[in-house]
N, C-alpha and C positions, 0 to 999 in steps of 0.2 A: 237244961238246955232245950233250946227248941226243937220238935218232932217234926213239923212240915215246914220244909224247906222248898224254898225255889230255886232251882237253878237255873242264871238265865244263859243262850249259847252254849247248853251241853252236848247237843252234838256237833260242836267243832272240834276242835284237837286239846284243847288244855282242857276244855268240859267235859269232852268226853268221860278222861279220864276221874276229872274229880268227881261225877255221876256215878264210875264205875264204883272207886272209893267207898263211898257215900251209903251209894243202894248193899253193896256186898258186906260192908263192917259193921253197919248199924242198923238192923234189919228192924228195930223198934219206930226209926224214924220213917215217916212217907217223904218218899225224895219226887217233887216233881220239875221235871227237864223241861224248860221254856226254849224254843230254838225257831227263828223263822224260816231255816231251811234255804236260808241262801248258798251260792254257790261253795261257800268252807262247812255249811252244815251237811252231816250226813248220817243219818240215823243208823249205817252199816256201823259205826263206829261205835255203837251203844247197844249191838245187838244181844250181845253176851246176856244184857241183864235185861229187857225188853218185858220178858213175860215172870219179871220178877213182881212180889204180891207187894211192894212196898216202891213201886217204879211208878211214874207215869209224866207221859209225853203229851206235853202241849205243844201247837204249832199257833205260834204269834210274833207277830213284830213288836216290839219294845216302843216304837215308833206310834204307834197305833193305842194313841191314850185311851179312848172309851174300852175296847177290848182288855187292854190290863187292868185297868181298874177293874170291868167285868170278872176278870178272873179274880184279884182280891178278894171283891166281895164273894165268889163262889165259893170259894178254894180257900181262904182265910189263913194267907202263910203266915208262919211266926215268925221267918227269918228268910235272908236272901242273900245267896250268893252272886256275885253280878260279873259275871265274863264277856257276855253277848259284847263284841263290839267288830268294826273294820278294823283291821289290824295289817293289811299290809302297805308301808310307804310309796313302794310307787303309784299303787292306784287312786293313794289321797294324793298324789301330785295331779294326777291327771281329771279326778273329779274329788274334790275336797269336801262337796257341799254333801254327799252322803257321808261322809266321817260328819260334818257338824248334826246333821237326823240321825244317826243310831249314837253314836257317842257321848253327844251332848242331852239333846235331847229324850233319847230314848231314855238315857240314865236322869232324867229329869223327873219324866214318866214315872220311872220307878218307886223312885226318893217321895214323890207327892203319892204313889199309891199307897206307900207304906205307910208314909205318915199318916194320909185319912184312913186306913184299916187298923193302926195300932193304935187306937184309945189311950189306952192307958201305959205310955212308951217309957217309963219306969219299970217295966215289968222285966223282969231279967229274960224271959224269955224271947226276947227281939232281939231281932241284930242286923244290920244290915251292913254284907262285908264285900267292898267293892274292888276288885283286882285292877291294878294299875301294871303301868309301864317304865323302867328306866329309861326311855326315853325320854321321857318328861323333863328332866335336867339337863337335856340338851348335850354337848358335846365338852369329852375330856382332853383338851389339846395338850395340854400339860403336866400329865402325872394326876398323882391321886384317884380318889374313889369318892363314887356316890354315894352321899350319906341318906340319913330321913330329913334330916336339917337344911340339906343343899337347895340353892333355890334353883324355884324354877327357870327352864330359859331354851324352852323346845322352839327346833329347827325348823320341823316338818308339819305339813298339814295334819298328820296323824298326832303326832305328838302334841301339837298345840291344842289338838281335839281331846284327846284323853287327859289333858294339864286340865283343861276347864271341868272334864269331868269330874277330876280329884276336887277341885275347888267346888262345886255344886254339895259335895260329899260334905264335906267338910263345913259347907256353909247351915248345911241341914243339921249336922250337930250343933252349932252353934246358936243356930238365932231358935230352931225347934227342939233341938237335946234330943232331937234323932241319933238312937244307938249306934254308933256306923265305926265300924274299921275299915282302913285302907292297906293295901299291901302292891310297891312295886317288883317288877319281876326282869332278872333279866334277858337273855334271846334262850328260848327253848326250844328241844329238838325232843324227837322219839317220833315212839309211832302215831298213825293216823293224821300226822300231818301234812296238809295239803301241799301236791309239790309245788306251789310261787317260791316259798320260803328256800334257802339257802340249802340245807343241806338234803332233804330229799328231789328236790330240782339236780342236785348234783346227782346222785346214786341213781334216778330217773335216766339222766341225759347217758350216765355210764353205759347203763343197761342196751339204751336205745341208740348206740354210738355220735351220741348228736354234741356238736359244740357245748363245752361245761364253762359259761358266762361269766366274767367275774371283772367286778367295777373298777375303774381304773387301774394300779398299778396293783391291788389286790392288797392295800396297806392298813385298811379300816380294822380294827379290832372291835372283839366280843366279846362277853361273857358269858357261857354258853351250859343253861342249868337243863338238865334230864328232866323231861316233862313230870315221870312220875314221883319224882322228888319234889317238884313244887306242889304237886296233887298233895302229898303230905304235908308241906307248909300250907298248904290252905286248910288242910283237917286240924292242922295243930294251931294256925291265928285264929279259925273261925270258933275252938272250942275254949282257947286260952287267952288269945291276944286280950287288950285293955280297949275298952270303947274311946274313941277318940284318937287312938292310935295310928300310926304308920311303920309298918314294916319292911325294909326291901329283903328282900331273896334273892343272891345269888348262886352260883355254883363254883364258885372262887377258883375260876378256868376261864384267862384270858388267851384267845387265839386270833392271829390274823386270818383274812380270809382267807389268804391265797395259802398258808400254810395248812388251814382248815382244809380247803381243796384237796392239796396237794397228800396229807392224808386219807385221805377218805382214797382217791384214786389208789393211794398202797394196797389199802383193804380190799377195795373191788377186783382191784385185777390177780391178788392172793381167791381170794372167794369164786371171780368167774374162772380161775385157772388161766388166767390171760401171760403175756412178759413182762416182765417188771416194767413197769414206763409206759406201756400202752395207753393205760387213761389220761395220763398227762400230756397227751398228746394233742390228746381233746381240751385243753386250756388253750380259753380264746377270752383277753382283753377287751372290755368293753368301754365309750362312754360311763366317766362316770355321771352317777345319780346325783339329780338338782340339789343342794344342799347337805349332798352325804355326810353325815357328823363319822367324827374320826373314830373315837374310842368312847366305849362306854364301860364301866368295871363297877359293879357292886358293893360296898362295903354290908353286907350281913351278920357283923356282928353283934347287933342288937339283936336279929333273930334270935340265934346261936344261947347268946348270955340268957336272955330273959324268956325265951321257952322251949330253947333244949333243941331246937330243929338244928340239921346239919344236913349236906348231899351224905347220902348213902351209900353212890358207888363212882369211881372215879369218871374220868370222860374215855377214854378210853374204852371200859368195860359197858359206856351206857352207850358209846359209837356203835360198837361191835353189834350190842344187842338190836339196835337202830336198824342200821344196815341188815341184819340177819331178818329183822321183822316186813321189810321193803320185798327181800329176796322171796320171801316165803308165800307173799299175799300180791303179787303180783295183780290178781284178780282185783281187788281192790285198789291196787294202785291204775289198771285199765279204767275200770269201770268211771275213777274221780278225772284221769286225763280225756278221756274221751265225751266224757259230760252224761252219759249214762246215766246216772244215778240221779241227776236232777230232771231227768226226763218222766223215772219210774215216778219220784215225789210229784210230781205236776200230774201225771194219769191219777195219782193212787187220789190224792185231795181234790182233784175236780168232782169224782165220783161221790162225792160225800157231800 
């Protein structure tokens, strides 16, 4: 298998983690973390392994074709992991045209670096494994589950951006026999996620007594996989999956949102020693979102059959853990609300 890897967006929230993975299991390999440090990057989340001898941090845009080619040719990775992307739906409603530069694009970048750096792309040692969305299939109004088969049929500007992504992937194996797997994923939670997202936005607002937002009638359903359990379905497609392949990953845990809420508030106010009911109080209906697709559910069992992956611990047990990681790091969760941390990043690379 491949020893130098790229990760691209390892310090966001799903990178992080598969970085942490990566650099801690396989100390033979050089893992190097690509992250332009926008607002969801943040190198606290990567600090654990920072001054590890098989670690290193590049800061670049995916965006920025001569610089990544630059780096190919420096750095000569065998393989690449591809996360870096915009990921949350309302701000591709509100400016789409950066989903089309990092999403489309940047993963364009990529697909063309690797091809001119990997000569001889027969080489078992290549791979290029790009993590997608169930979003991509657009909305389940009707029962059923996402297959790898289903077509496409995304709602949203996000979605329709990472749908062309897969197809770029895809088209790179095809007309070049670029090595390339895909894998869709579906809503993940745990730690070091930035709070826009759903569930630490709630456990935030708790803390902070502030209105806990929730889209129309609170009826939209999710599939909702433990970050660190996809971290392992990406060690286990990128070291087994089939070239040419498409995997999805779910966590086979469907919840509506307002039920999701309405948990999570049980926990908090068990945890801050509050009255039963208190956080619930703080549930406030909102507009809902342009397009909001209803239901999304995974089917993963092609994962499952053909290499052995499964969630490891229920929702429940990976909530608890969630919440308890929020409670504990406080500092960390200040430092990402208040914009701190992108302050330090801008002093610290100016100086350089």
């Amino acid at each position: 298998m491949p020893k130098k890897i790229l990760i691209t967006g390892g310090a966001g929230f799903i990178g992080s983690h598969v970085v942490r993975l990566f650099v801690n299991q396989y100390p033979d390999y050089q893992i190097f973390n690509l992250d332009a440090l926008t607002y969801a990057g943040n190198l606290a989340n990567v600090a654990d392994v920072a001054d590890k001898p098989n670690y290193t941090f590049l800061k670049a845009d995916i965006t920025d074709t001569e610089h990544i080619y630059a780096l190919f040719a420096e750095y000569q990775f065998e393989a690449v992991i591809h996360l870096a992307a915009e990921s949350h739906v309302d701000r591709s409603i509100t400016n789409p045209l950066a989903f089309v530069y990092t999403n489309i694009i940047g993963t364009v970048n990529l697909l063309n670096a690797a091809k001119n750096t990997w000569k001889d792309i027969s080489n078992r040692n290549h791979r290029f494994y790009h993590i997608s969305t169930d979003e991509v299939y657009g909305s389940l109004e009707h029962g059923g589950y996402f297959t790898e088969t289903t077509p496409y049929d995304p709602k949203s500007p996000y979605s329709a951006s990472k749908a062309s992504s897969d197809h770029f992937v895809r088209a790179y194996h095809n007309t070049y026999k670029l090595p390339v797997v895909i894998s869709n994923c579906s809503n993940n939670y745990g730690p070091n996620q930035f709070p826009e997202k759903l569930i630490p936005l709630i456990i935030n607002n708790i803390q902070q007594k502030k209105p806990l937002p929730v889209y129309g009638k609170g009826e939209n359903v999710r599939d909702w996989l433990y970050v660190i359990d996809h971290a392992r379905a990406i060690d286990i497609v990128f070291h087994k999956g089939k070239n040419g392949e498409t995997y999805n990953i779910g966590g086979f845990n469907e919840w509506k949102n307002i039920d999701l809420v309405r948990l999570i508030c049980k926990i908090m106010d068990k945890k801050l020693g509050n009255p039963e009911g208190t956080s619930e109080q703080l549930i406030t209906f909102v507009t809902d979102r342009a397009g909001h697709d209803l239901r999304y559910a995974i089917d993963a069992s092609k994962i499952k059959s053909e290499l052995g992956w499964q969630p490891s611990v229920t929702f429940e047990e990976g909530l608890e853990r969630t919440i308890d990681w929020y409670l504990e790091n406080k500092a960390w969760l200040e430092s990402v609300t208040s914009g701190s941390y992108q302050k330090y990043y801008e002093e610290m690379y100016s100086q350089r």
